[in-house]
N, C-alpha and C positions, 0 to 999 in steps of 0.2 A: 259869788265865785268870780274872779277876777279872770277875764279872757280877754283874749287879744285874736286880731286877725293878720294876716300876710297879704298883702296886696301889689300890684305892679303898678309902676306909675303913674304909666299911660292911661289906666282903668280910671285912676283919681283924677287927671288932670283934663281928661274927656269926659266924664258926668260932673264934675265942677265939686274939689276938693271941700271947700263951705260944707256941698249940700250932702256928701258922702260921711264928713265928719257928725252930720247932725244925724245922718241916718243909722249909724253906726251906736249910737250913743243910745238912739231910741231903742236897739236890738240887744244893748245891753253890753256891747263891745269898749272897755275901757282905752286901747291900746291898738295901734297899728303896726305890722312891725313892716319897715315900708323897702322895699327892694332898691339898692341904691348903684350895689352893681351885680351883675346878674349871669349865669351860663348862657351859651347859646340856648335859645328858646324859640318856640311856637305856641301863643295860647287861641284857646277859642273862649271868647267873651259874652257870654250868654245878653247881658245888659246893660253892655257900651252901648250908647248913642250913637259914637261916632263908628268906632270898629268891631266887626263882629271876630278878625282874627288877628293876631300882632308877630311879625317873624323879627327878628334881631337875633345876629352876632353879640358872640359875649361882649358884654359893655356896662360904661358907667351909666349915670342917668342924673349924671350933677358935672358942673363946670372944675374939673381938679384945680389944686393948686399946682400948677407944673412947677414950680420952683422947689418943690417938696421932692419930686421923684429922679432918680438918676437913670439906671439901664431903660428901665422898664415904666411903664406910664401908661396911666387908664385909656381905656378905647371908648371915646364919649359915644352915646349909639349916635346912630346915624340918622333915622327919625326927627329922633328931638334937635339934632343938629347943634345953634350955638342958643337954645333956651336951657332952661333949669330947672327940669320938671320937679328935681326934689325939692330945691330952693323955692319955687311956686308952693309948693304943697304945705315944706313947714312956715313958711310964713301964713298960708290960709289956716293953718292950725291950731296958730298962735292965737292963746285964749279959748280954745277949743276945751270940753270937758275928755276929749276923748287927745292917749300921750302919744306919743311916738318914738320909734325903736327905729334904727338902722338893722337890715335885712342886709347882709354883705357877703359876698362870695368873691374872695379875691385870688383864687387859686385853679379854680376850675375851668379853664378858660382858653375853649380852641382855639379863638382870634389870635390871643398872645401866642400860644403854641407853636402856631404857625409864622407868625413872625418872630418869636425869639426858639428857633428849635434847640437852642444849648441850654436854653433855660427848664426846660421839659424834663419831666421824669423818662426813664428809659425801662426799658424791658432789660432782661437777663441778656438778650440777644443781641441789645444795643439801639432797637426802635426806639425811636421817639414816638412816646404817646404824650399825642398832642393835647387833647384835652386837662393834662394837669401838668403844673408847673412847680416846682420841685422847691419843698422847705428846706432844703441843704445847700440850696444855689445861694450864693451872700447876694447877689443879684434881684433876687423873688424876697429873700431875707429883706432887702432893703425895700422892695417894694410893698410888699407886707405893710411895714412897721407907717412907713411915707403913707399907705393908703387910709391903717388904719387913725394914724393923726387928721388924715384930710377930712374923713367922714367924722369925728368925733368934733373936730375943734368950728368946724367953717358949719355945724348945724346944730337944732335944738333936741337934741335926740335924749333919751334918758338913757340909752342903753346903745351900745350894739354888739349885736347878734354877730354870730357868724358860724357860717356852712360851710365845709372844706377845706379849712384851712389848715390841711394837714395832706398824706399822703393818696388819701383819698383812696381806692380797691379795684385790683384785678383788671377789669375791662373798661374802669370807669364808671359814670350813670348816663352813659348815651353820649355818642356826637353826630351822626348821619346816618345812614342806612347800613349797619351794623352787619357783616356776613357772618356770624360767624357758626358755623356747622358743624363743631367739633364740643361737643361738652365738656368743660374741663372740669368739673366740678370744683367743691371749696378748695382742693390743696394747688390746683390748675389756675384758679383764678385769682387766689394768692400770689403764686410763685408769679405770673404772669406780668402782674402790677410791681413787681417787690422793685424798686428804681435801682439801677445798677450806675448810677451817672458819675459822672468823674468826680463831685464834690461826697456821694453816699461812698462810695468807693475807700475814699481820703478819709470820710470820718470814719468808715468802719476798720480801716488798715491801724490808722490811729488809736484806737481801742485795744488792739493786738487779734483781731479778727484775720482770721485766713481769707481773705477775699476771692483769692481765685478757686480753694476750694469749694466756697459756698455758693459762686456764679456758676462753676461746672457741675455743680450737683441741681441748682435750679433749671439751666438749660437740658440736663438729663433727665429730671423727672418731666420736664413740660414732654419734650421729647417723647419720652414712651406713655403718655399720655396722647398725643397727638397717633402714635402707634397704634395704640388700644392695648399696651403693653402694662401699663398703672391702673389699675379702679378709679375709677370717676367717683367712685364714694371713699376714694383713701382718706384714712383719720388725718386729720391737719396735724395735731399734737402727737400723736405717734410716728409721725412720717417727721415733724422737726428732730422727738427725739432719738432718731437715727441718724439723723445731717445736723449735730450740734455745729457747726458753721453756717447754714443757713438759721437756724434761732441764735445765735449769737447776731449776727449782720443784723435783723431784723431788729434787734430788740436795741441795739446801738442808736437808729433813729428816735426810739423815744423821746432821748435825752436831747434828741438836737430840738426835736419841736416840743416839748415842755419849754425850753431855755426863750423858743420864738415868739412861744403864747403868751412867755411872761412878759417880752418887751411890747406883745400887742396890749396888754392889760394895763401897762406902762403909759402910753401913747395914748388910749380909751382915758386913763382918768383924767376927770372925777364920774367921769359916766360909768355905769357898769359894764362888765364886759359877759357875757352868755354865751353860748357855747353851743351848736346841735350835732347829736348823737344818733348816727346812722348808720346803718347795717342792711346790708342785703341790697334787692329791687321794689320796686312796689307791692304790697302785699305781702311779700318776700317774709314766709313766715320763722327761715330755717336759724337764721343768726341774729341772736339779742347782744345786748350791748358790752357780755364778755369778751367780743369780738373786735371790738373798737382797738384792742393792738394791733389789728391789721392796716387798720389808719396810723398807726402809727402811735398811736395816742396811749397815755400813762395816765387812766382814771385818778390814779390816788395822789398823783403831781397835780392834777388836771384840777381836783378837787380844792387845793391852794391856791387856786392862778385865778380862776374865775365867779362872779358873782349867783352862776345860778346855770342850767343846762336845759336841753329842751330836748327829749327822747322824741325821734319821729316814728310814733308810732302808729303808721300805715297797714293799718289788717283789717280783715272783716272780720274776725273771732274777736270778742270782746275779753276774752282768756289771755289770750296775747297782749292786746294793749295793758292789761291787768297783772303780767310778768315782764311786760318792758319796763312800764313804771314802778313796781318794787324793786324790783334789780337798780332800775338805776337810783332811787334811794337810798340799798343797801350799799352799792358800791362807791357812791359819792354823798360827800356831808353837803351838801350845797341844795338850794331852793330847787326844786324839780316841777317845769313846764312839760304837757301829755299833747304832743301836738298829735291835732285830728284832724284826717283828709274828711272833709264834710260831705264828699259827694262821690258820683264815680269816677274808681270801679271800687269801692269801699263801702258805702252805703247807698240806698237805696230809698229810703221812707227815715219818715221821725222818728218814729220806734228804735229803730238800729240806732242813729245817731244818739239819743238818751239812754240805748243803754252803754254804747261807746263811753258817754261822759259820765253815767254814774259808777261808770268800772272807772274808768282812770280816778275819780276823784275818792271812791273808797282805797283806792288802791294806792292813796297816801301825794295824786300830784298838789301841789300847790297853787297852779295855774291852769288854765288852756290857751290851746293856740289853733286854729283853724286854718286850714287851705281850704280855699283861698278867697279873697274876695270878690277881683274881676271874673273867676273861672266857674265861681258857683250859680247855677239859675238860679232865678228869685227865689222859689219856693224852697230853696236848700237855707238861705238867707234867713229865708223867715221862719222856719226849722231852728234855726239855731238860738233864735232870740226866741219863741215859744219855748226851747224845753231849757233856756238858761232864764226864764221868768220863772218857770215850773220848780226848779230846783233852789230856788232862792231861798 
């Protein structure tokens, strides 16, 4: 069975990229897919050498080509300073049996947030949430398209991947100590995220969408939501279709980021381009990947654009990872990666993890993909290459 793992740089470039590629190989891991730019983050590293914990601002983790980018331009971290932890790594790789993928998150990204706030998706309200930056900006478009030429062309990558790059949901997946005491539930945490920015605005006016009535029915429903005036378990699909103006506005973005994925797939070749398909929080059992219109995203464009998709499927029922990946089968023609969180709060013993992977793999994936490498203890490591010897 062909697996791969996800790793952070620092993890490889602190136990010595060589000795990780060999170790990897012996566990039966063909594939790295390697973080090149990243959200903000905190990891704890069970079996760094050097660090046991790593904090970074969202950042790159390679030297950009700045001639490439206009508004907007990668935040090289700060750590790594003016080395090249990716550039280290693929050259230590080179000739390695084990391939490498680019791991890219170009959209997710408080740092930029904060410095370009007109770049940023907005709330119905007009907040900028900072943490995601807006595929309808020509601005983040152009950054986009600039990042993902820089990661494809300047490394030896067979693929890249990519997390977020779309309108991303609701409240986000995290930026700091999070207040928030109000349950909105699915149609609250929707309307919440839905980006109301001067460019979603223009494309949806453009369509013949009523804009201000769909902005004033969102700021209303969050509104008596916030009251306790709306059910926190309101139907999403029953509650659009009473505001056909807010499912009209909605469903307008599709089209802009289909149009965007395609110049990234453009820009990516001849390498392949991947795709991951997320829903929910961690564990987060309630929304499978029919849900992914809430990113914005149009599976059966999505389906033509890219080489292959990577369901994350983060749960402890092995029934759920087992209805992620046939859904996302059924609903996309394309190669299907079952990615598995290998440790906690997901599993627990070897057991769980094998049966993790022989559900996904009855359940028609084509690959795996494991979290994570630096963040797993040994023994989760050695779990993974014991029950992918066992299953060979």
């Amino acid at each position: 069975m062909n697996a791969s793992i996800w790793a952070h740089p620092w993890d490889l470039v602190d136990e010595g990229p060589e000795a990780v590629a060999e170790r990897l190989d012996d566990l039966g891991i063909d594939t790295v897919n390697l973080a090149t730019t990243m959200h903000s983050v905190q990891t704890l590293n069970p079996h760094n050498p050097e660090r046991k914990t790593f904090f970074a601002d969202a950042s790159a983790y390679f030297q950009p080509d700045e001639s490439r980018y206009g508004e907007l331009t990668p935040d090289v971290n700060e750590t790594m300073g003016e080395a090249d932890w990716v550039g280290e790594i693929t050259d230590a790789f080179a000739g390695s049996p084990v391939a490498l993928r680019s791991w890219t998150v170009p959209f997710h990204s408080s740092k930029q947030g904060r410095n370009h706030p007109d770049a940023t998706m907005r709330s119905p309200f007009g907040d900028s949430l900072v943490w995601g930056l807006c595929p309808s900006n020509p601005d983040v478009q152009e950054y986009g398209r600039a990042l993902a030429a820089d990661v494809a062309d300047a490394r030896d990558f067979e693929a890249v991947e990519m997390e977020l790059a779309d309108y991303q949901y609701g409240t986000g997946y995290g930026w700091h100590h999070q207040e928030f005491f109000t349950e909105l539930g699915p149609l609250g945490e929707f309307l919440f995220g839905l980006c109301f920015c001067e460019h979603c605005r223009a494309n949806a006016t453009d369509a013949g969408v009523d804009v201000d009535a769909a902005r004033e029915s969102a700021q209303d429903a969050l509104d008596a939501r916030f009251d306790g005036d709306l059910a926190a378990d309101t139907d999403v699909g029953g509650w659009l279709a009473e505001h056909p103006a807010v499912r009209d506005y909605a469903h307008v973005r599709r089209e802009t980021l289909s149009e965007l994925l395609e110049d990234f797939a453009d820009e990516i070749a001849p390498a392949d381009f991947t795709y991951y398909l997320k829903m929910g929080g961690l564990g987060d059992d309630r929304m499978g990947i029919e849900h992914s219109w809430k990113h914005g995203l149009d599976l059966d464009a999505l389906s033509g654009i890219v080489d292959g998709v990577t369901v994350l499927a983060y749960h402890e029922d092995p029934t759920v990872v087992r209805d992620d990946v046939r859904a996302t089968r059924t609903m996309l023609d394309v190669p299907v990666t079952a990615g598995i969180l290998a440790g906690h709060p997901i599993l627990d013993s070897k057991a769980r993890l094998r049966s993790q992977i022989e559900t996904a793999v009855d359940a028609g994936a084509d690959r795996l993909s494991f979290y994570g490498y630096g963040v797993l203890p040994e023994r989760n490591l050695e779990w993974i290459g014991d029950v992918l010897d066992a299953i060979e």
